[in-house]
C-alpha angles and dihedrals in degrees: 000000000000108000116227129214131216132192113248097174133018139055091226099245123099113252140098109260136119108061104159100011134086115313094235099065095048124115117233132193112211101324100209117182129347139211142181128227126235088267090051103258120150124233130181135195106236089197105191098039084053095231138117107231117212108207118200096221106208 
């Protein structure tokens, strides 16, 4: 069975925006890995915006 993929984060246009709002509608620059925590959050690495994004799943 083929496995589909969903966005979870990410508008798909380069920019910073969407702290505190849903995780879809959020700009991104260059995400570049991602991990989970023990307790199963996601975090990215933004790398050109030199941040680490946290994203709420549903």
């Amino acid at each position: 069975m083929p496995a589909l993929l969903e966005p979870v984060a990410g508008r798909g246009v380069d920019g910073v925006s969407g702290d505190g709002g849903p995780a879809r509608n959020a700009a991104l620059n260059r995400p570049a890995g991602l991990d989970f925590d023990p307790q199963g959050r996601l975090y990215i690495a933004d790398t050109y915006n030199h941040r680490i994004r946290r994203v709420v799943l549903p």
